[in-house]
NUFI-354019 format. One record per residue: residue in one letter; x, y negated, z negated of N, C-alpha, C in turn. Coordinates in steps of 0.05 Angstrom, whole numbers, plus 5000, padded with zeros to 4 digits. Each point is the difference from the previous one (the first is absolute). Layout:
NUFI-354019
aXYZXYZXYZ
...
***
This chain:
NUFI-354019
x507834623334497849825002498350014975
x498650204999497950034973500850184979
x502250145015501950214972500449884985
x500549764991500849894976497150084974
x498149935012497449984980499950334994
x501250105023498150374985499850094983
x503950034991500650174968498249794984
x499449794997498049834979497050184997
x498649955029498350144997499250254997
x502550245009499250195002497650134971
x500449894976498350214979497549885005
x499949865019497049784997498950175029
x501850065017499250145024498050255000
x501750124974499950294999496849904980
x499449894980497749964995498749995006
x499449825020498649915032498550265007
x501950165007499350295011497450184986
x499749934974499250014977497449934996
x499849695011498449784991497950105034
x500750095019498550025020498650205003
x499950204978497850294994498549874977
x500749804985498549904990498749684999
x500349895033498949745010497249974982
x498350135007497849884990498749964975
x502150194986499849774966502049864992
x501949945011502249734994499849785021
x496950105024499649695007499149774983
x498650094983498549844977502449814991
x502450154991501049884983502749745020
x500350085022500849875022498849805012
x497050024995498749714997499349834982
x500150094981500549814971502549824999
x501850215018502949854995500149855026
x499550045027499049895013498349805010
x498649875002496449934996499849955029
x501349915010498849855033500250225014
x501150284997500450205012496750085007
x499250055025498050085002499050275005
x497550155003499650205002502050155030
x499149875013500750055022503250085002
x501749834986502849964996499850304983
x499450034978500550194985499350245018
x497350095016500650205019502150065017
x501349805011502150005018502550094990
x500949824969502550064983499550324998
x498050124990500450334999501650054983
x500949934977502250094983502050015014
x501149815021502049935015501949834995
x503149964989501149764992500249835005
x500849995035500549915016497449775009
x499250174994496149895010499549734991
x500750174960498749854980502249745001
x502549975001502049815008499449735017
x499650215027498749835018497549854997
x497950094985497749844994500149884987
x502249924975499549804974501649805015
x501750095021501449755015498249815004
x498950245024497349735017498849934985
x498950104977497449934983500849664978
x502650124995501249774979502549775014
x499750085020502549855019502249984981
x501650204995503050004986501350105019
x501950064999502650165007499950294994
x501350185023499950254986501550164982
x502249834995501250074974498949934980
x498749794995497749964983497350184986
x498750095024497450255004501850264990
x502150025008501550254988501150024978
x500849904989500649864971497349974979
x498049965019496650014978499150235006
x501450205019498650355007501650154979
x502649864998501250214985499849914972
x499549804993499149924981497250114980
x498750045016496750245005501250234995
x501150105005501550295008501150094979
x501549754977501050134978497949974975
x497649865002498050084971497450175010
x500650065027497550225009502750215001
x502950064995500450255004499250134975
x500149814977500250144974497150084993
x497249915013498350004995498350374995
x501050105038498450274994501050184985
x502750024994501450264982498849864972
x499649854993499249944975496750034999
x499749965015496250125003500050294998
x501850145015500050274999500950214984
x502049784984500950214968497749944985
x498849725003497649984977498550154999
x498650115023497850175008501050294993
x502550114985500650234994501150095019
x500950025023500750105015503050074999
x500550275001502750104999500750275011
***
C-alpha cells in the first residue's frame, strides 16, 4: 500500500527525527515556506511529518503526493543547513 513511498523517504524520515528536538527554531522557517500554515497548525505538526503533510494538504488543497514532494523538498536545503552552521561556528 504505502511501501512504495518509504525507501524514497526514508533519509527525510530519519531527519524528521532530528527536526522535532529542534521544532521551535525551524518553525520559523516552515512558515516562510508555508504562509497559510497557522500558529495553531504549527503547534499541532510538532516537528511531525506526517502532521506537517497533512496540514499543507488541507491548508493548500493538493494531493498528498504533492505536500510530500514540497516536505521532502524542505528536507533537502534545511538538511544541508545545520552541519554547515556548525562547522562554521568551529565546532569539531
Amino acid at each position: 500500500m504505502g511501501t512504495a513511498a518509504t525507501p524514497k523517504n526514508k533519509g527525510a524520515n530519519m531527519n524528521f527525527e532530528q527536526l522535532e528536538g529542534k521544532w521551535k527554531q525551524v518553525k520559523g522557517n516552515v512558515r516562510e515556506r508555508w504562509g497559510r500554515l497557522t500558529d495553531d497548525d504549527l503547534e499541532q505538526i510538532a516537528g511531525k511529518r506526517e502532521q506537517l503533510v497533512g496540514r499543507i494538504q488541507e491548508r493548500y488543497g493538493i494531493m498528498k503526493e504533492a505536500a510530500e514532494a514540497q516536505v521532502n523538498e524542505f528536507m533537502k536545503t534545511y538538511q544541508t543547513e545545520p552541519e554547515t552552521k556548525g562547522r562554521a561556528a568551529g565546532q569539531r
